[in-house]
C-alpha positions as a Python dict, from the first residue, in 0.01 Angstrom:
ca = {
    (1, 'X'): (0, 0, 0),
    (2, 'X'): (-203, 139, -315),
    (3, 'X'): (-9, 330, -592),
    (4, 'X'): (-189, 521, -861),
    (5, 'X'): (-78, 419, -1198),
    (6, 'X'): (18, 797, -1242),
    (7, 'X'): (276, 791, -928),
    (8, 'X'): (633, 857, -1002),
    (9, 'X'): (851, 636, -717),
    (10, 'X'): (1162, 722, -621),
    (11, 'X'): (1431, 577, -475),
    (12, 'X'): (1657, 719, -210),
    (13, 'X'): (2006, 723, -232),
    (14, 'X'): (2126, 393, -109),
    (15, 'X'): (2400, 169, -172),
    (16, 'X'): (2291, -102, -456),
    (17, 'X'): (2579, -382, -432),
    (18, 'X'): (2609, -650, -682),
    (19, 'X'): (2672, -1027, -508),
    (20, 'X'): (2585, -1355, -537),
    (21, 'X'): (2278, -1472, -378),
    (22, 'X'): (2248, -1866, -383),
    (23, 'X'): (2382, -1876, -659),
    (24, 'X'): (2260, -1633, -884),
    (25, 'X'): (2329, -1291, -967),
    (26, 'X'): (2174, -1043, -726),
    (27, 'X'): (2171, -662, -563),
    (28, 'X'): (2186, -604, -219),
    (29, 'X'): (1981, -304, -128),
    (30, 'X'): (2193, -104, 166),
    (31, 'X'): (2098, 201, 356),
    (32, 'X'): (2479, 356, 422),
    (33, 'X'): (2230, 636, 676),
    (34, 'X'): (2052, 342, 849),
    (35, 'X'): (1715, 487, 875),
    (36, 'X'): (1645, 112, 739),
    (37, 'X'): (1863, -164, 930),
    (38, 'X'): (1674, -470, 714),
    (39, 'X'): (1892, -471, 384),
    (40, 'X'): (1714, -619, 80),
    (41, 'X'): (1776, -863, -162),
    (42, 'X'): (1710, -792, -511),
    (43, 'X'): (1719, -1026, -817),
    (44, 'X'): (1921, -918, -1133),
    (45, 'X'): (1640, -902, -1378),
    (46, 'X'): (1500, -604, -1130),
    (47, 'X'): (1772, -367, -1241),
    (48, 'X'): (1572, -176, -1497),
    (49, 'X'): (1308, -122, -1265),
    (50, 'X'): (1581, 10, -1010),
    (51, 'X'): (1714, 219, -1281),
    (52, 'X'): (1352, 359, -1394),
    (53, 'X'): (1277, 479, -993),
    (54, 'X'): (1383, 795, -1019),
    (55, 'X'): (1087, 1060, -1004),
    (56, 'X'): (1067, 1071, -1355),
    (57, 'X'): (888, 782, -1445),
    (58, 'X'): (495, 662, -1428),
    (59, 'X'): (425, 295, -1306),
    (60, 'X'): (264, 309, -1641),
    (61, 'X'): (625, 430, -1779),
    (62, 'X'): (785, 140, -1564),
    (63, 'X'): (550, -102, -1677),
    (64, 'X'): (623, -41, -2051),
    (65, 'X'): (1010, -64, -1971),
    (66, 'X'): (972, -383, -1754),
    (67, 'X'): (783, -561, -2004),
    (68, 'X'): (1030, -453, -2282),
    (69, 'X'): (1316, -558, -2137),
    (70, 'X'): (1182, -896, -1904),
    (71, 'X'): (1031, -1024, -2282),
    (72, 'X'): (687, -1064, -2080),
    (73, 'X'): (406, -886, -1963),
    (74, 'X'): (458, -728, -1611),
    (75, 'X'): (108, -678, -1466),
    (76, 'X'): (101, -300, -1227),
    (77, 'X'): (24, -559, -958),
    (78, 'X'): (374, -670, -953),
    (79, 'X'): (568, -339, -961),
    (80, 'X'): (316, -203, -710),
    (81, 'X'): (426, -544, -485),
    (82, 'X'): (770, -471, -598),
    (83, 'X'): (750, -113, -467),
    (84, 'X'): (537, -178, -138),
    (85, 'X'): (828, -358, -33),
    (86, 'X'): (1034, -50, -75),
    (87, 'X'): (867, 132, 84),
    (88, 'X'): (819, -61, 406),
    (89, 'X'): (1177, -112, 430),
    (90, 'X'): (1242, 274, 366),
    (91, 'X'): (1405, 263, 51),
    (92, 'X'): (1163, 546, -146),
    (93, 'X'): (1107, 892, -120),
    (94, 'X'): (696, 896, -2),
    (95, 'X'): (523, 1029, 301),
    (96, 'X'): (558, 730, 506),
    (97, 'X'): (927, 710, 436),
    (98, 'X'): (939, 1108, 545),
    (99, 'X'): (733, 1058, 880),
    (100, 'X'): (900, 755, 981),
    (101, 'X'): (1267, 955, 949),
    (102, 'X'): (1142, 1280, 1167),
    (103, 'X'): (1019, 979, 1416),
    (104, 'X'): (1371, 791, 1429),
    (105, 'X'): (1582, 1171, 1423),
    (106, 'X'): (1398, 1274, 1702),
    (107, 'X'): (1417, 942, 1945),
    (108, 'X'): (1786, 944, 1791),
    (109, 'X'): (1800, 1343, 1894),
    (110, 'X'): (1657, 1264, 2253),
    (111, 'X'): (1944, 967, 2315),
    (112, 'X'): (2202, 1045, 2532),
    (113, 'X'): (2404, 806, 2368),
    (114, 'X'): (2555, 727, 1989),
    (115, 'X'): (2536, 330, 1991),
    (116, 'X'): (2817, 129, 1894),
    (117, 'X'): (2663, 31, 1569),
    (118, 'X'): (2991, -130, 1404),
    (119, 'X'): (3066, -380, 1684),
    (120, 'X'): (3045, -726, 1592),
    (121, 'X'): (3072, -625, 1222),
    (122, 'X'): (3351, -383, 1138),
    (123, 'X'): (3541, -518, 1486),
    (124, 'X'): (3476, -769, 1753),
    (125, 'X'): (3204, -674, 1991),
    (126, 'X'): (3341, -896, 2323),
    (127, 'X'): (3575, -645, 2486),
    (128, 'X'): (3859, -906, 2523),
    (129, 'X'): (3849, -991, 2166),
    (130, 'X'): (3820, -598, 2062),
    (131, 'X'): (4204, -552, 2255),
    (132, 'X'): (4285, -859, 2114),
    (133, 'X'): (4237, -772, 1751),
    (134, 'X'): (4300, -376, 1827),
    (135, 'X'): (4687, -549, 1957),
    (136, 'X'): (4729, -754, 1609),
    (137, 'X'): (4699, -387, 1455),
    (138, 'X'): (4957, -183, 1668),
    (139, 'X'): (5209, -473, 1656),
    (140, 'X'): (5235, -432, 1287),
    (141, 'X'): (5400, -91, 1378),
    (142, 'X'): (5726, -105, 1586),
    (143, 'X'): (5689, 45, 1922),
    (144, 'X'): (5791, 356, 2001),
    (145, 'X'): (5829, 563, 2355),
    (146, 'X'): (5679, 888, 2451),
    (147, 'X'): (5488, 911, 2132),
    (148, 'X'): (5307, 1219, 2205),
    (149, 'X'): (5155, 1445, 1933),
    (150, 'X'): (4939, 1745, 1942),
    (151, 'X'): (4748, 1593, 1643),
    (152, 'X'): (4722, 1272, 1471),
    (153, 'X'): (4590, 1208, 1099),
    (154, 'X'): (4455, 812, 1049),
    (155, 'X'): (4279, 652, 784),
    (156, 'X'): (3859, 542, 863),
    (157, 'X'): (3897, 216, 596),
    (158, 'X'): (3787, -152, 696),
    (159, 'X'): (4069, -200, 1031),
    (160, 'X'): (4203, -474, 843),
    (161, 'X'): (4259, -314, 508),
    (162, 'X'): (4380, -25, 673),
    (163, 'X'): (4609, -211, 939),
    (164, 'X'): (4913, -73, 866),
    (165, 'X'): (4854, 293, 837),
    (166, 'X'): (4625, 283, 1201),
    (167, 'X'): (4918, 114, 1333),
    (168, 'X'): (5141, 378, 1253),
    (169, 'X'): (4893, 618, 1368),
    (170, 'X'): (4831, 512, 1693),
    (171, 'X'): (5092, 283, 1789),
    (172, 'X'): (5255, 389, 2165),
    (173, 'X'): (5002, 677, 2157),
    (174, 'X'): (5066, 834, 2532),
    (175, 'X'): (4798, 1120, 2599),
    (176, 'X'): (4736, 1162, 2955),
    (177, 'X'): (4470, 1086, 3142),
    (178, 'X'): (4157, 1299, 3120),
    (179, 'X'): (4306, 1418, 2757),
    (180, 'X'): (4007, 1632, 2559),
    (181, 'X'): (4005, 1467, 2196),
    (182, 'X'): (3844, 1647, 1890),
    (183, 'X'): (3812, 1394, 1653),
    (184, 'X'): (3701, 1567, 1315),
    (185, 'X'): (3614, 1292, 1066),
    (186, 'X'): (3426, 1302, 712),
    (187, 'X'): (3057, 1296, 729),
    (188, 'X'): (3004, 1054, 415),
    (189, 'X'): (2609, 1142, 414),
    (190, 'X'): (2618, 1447, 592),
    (191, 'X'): (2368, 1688, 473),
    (192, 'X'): (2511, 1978, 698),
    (193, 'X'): (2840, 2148, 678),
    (194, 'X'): (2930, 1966, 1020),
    (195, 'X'): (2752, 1813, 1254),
    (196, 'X'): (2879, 1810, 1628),
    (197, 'X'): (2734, 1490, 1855),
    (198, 'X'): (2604, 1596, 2154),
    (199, 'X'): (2594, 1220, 2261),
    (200, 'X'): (2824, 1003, 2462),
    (201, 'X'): (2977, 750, 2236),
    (202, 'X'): (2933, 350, 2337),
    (203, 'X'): (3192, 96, 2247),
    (204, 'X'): (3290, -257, 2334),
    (205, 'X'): (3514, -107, 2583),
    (206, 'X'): (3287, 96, 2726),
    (207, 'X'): (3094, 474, 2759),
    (208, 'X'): (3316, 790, 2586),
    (209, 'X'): (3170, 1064, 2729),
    (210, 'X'): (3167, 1369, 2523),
    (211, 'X'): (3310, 1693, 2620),
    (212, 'X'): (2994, 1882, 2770),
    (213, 'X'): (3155, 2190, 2910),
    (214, 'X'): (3383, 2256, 2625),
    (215, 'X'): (3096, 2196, 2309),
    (216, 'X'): (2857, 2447, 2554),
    (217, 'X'): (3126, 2689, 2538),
    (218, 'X'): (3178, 2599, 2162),
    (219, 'X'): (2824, 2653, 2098),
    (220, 'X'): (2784, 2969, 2308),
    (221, 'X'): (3061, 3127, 2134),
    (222, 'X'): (2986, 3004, 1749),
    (223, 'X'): (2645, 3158, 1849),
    (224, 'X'): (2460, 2867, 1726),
    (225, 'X'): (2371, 2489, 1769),
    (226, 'X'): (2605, 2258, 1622),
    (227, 'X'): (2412, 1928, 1592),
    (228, 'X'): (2341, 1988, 1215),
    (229, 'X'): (2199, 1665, 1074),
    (230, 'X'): (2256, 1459, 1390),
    (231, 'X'): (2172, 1169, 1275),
    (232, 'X'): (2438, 1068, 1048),
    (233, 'X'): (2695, 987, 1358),
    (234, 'X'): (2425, 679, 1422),
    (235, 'X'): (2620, 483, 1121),
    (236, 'X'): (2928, 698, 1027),
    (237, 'X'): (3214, 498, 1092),
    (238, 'X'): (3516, 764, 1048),
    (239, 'X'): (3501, 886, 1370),
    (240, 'X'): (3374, 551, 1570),
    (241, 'X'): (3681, 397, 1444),
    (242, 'X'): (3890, 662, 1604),
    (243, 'X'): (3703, 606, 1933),
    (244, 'X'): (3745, 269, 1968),
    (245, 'X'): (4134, 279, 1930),
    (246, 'X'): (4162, 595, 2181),
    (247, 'X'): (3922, 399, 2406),
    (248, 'X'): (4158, 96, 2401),
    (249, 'X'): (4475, 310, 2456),
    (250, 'X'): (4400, 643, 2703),
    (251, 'X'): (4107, 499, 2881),
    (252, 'X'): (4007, 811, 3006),
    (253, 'X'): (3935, 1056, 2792),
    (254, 'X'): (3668, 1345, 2674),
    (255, 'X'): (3526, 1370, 2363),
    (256, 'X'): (3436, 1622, 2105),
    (257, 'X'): (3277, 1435, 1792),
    (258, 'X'): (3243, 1621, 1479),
    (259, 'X'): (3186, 1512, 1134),
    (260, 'X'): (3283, 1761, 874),
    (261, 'X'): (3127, 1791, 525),
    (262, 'X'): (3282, 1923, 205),
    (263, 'X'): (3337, 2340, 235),
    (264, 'X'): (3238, 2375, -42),
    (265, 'X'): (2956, 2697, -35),
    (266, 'X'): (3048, 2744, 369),
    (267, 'X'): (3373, 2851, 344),
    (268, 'X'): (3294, 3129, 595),
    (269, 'X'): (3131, 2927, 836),
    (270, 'X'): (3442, 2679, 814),
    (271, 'X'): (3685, 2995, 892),
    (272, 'X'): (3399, 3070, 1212),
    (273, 'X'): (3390, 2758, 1326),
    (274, 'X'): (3788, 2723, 1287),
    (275, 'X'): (3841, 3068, 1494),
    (276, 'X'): (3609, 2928, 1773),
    (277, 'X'): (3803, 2631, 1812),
    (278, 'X'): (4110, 2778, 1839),
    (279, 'X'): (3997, 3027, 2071),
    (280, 'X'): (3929, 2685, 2320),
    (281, 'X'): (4215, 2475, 2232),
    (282, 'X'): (4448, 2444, 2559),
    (283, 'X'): (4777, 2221, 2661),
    (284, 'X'): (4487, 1948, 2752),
    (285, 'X'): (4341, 1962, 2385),
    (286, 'X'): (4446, 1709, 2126),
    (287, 'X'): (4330, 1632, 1745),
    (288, 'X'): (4268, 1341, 1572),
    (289, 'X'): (4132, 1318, 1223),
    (290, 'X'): (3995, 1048, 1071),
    (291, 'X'): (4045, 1056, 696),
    (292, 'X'): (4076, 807, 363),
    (293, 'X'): (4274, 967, 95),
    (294, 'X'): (4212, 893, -295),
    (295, 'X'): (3955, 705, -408),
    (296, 'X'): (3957, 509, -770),
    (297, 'X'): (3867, 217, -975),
    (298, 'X'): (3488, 31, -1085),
    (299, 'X'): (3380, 73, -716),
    (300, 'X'): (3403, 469, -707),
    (301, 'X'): (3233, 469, -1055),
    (302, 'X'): (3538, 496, -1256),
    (303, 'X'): (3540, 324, -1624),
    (304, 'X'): (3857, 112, -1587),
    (305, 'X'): (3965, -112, -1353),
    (306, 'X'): (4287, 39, -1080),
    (307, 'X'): (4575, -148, -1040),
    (308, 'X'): (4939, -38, -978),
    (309, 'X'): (4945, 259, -1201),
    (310, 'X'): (4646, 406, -1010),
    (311, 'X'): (4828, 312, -706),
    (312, 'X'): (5147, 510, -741),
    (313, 'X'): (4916, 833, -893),
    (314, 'X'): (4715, 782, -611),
    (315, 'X'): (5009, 794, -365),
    (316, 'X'): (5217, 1088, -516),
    (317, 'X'): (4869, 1306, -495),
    (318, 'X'): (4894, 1196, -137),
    (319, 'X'): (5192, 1318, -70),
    (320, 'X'): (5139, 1648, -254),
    (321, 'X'): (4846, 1778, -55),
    (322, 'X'): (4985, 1613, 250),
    (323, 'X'): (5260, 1887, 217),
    (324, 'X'): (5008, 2132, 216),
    (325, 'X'): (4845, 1991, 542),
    (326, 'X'): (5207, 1999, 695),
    (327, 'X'): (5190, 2344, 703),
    (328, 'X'): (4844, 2393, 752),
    (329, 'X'): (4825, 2551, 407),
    (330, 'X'): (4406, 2573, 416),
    (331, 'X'): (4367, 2791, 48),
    (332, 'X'): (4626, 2567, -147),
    (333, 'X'): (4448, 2260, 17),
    (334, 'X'): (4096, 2393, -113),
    (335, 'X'): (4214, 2470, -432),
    (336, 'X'): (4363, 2139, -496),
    (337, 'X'): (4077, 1962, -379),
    (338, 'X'): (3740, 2169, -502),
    (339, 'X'): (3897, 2132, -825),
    (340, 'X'): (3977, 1710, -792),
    (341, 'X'): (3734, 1528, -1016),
    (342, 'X'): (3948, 1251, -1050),
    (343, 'X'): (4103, 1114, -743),
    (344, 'X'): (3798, 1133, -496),
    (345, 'X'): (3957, 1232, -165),
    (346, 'X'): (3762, 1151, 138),
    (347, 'X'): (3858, 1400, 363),
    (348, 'X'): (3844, 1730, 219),
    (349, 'X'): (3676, 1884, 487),
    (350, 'X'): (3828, 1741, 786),
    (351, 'X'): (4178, 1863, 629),
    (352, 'X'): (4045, 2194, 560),
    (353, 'X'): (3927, 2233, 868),
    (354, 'X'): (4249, 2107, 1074),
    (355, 'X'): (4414, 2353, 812),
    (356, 'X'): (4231, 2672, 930),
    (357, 'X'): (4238, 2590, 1263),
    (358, 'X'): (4641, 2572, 1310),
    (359, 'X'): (4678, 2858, 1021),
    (360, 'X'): (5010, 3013, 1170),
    (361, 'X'): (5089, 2754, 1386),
    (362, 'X'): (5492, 2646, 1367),
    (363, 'X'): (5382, 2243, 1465),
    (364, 'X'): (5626, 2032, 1336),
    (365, 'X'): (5445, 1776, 1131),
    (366, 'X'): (5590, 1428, 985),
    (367, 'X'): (5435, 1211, 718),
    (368, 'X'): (5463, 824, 941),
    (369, 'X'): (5321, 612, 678),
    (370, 'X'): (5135, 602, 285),
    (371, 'X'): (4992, 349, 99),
    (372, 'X'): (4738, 243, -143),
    (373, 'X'): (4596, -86, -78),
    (374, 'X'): (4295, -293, -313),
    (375, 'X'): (3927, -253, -221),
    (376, 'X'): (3667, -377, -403),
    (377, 'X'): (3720, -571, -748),
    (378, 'X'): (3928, -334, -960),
    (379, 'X'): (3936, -51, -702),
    (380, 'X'): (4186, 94, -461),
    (381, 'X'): (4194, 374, -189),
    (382, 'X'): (4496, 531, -75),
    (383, 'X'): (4546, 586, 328),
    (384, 'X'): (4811, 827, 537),
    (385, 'X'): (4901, 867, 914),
    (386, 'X'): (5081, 1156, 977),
    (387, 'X'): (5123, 1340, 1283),
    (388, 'X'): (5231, 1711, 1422),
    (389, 'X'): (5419, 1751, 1739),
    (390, 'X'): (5492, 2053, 1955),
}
């Protein structure tokens, strides 16, 4: 690929990871949307270079910088290199990057079926060893008869950080057979308000099917098609967790899969969609939503390191707005959260949501289990299963 001296390269927004690559210091180059599956390896001394991809800079700009800070001359033949491997692996903004997504939405869009594309990485992908390690989990919990709630609130963290609160989540779950689940979790790169799968879901364990009658209905009565930006269920993980661990305990179930933005500038369409829901909801209708609470330390771009201070903050927020989702308190939970700069929940729109949904409702709803648990050097996220019963 040919780059005129006068183009301004830009990188997408992808997760740049610091590690240790044989050795020496390095950045793994990670697209969190998975238009590219190949991450890349990138040495240290290439961080100005990332840094200087942003639009706004020449290769001649670049090459200026480069040779500044490397204490050499970097030729345009080596950031053009540098950048033609970029771009094959879809890491920049270009043309090729542009027609290549519209290709991969549209075979994604045509699929009848969201691949399990966490198996063998977030969770074993041999189904004996998935019930296995999904058994480890609920045993941390004690068990508990006819454990039976209208909706359920679990964490979408690593299953292994998170253990504990999935455990008390899900532990002795008893829907019946056939149960319709709406899982709402938090579209981390959604670029719609929500975006409703119209996809069967794969796992280990074998094929979810999704709801067809009920999202038709959905659809016909929001007046519109709810697939949104589609695409991001192909590597969203907050509601494919949820799957896999109502998958190893119902069975048989039906699906409706939607991840749920921030409402931020769609408040009205959250209180549409909300009505139309409830309209549908019957005694066969359960919720589940799959949400990580606060969010701080180096790895969520804060200055200072979290530790136990954080920790407790972290977990007395948590139990604040939880008492606003108790009692489905949708304005008090936006205004505590379009407001939060600091503790980075992941899950505002998923609780909002639930919130206007049950507005009115008399559930009973019980906190089960909180924590805040280390993730990431100098980092911590804080987790909560609670549950509402009839």
């Amino acid at each position: 690929m040919k780059y005129s001296p006068d183009f301004r390269p830009k990188l997408r927004a992808i997760d740049i990871i610091p590690f240790n690559w044989q050795g020496k210091e390095a950045f793994l180059l990670r697209d969190p949307l998975a238009y590219s599956e190949n991450p890349l390896v990138v040495p240290k001394e290439m961080a100005p270079l990332l840094i200087a991809l942003d639009g706004q800079h020449s290769l001649r700009d670049i090459q200026v910088m480069l040779t500044r800070s490397l204490g050499r001359l970097v030729m345009l033949e080596e950031i053009e290199d540098f950048l033609a491997t970029l771009e094959k692996n879809l890491f920049l903004e270009t043309e090729f990057f542009t027609k290549k997504r519209q290709e991969l939405e549209k075979d994604f869009s045509q699929s009848k079926v969201r691949p399990s594309s966490h198996a063998g990485h977030a969770y074993p992908l041999k189904p004996d060893e998935l019930k296995t390690f999904l058994n480890q989990i609920l045993n941390l919990w004690p068990k508990r008869p006819n454990y039976n709630p209208r909706i359920i609130i679990a964490p979408h963290i690593d299953f292994r950080a998170g253990a504990q609160t999935f455990a008390a989540a899900y532990q002795g779950l008893s829907w019946p057979k056939g149960a319709r689940v709406i899982v709402l979790g938090t579209g981390h790169f959604l670029e719609t308000p929500v975006s409703l799968a119209y996809k069967d879901f794969e796992t280990p364990l074998g094929l979810v099917k999704y709801d067809r009658e009920f999202v038709a209905e959905l659809s016909k009565k929001i007046d519109e098609d709810l697939r949104g930006h589609e695409w991001a269920h192909k590597s969203e993980h907050s509601i494919d967790f949820q799957v896999v661990f109502l998958k190893h305990l119902l069975g048989e179930f039906s699906l409706v899969p939607i991840l749920v933005a921030s409402p931020q500038g769609h408040r009205n369409f959250f209180k549409k969609l909300a009505e139309s829901l409830r309209d549908l909801l019957d005694e066969k209708t359960y919720l589940v939503v799959g949400v990580d609470f606060c969010h701080l330390g180096l790895r969520y771009g804060d200055p200072t390191p979290a530790g136990e201070n954080e920790k407790q903050k972290a977990r007395e927020f948590d139990f604040n707005l939880l008492q606003k989702v108790l009692t489905f308190d949708a304005d008090r939970i936006y205004e505590m959260l379009a407001k939060d700069d600091y503790y980075k929940v992941c899950g505002f729109g998923p609780l909002y949501l639930l919130s206007l949904i049950f507005s009115g409702e008399k559930l009973s709803g019980k906190i089960l289990h909180q924590e805040a648990v280390d993730f990431g050097e100098g980092s911590i996220v804080s987790l909560a299963a609670a549950a509402f019963f009839d």
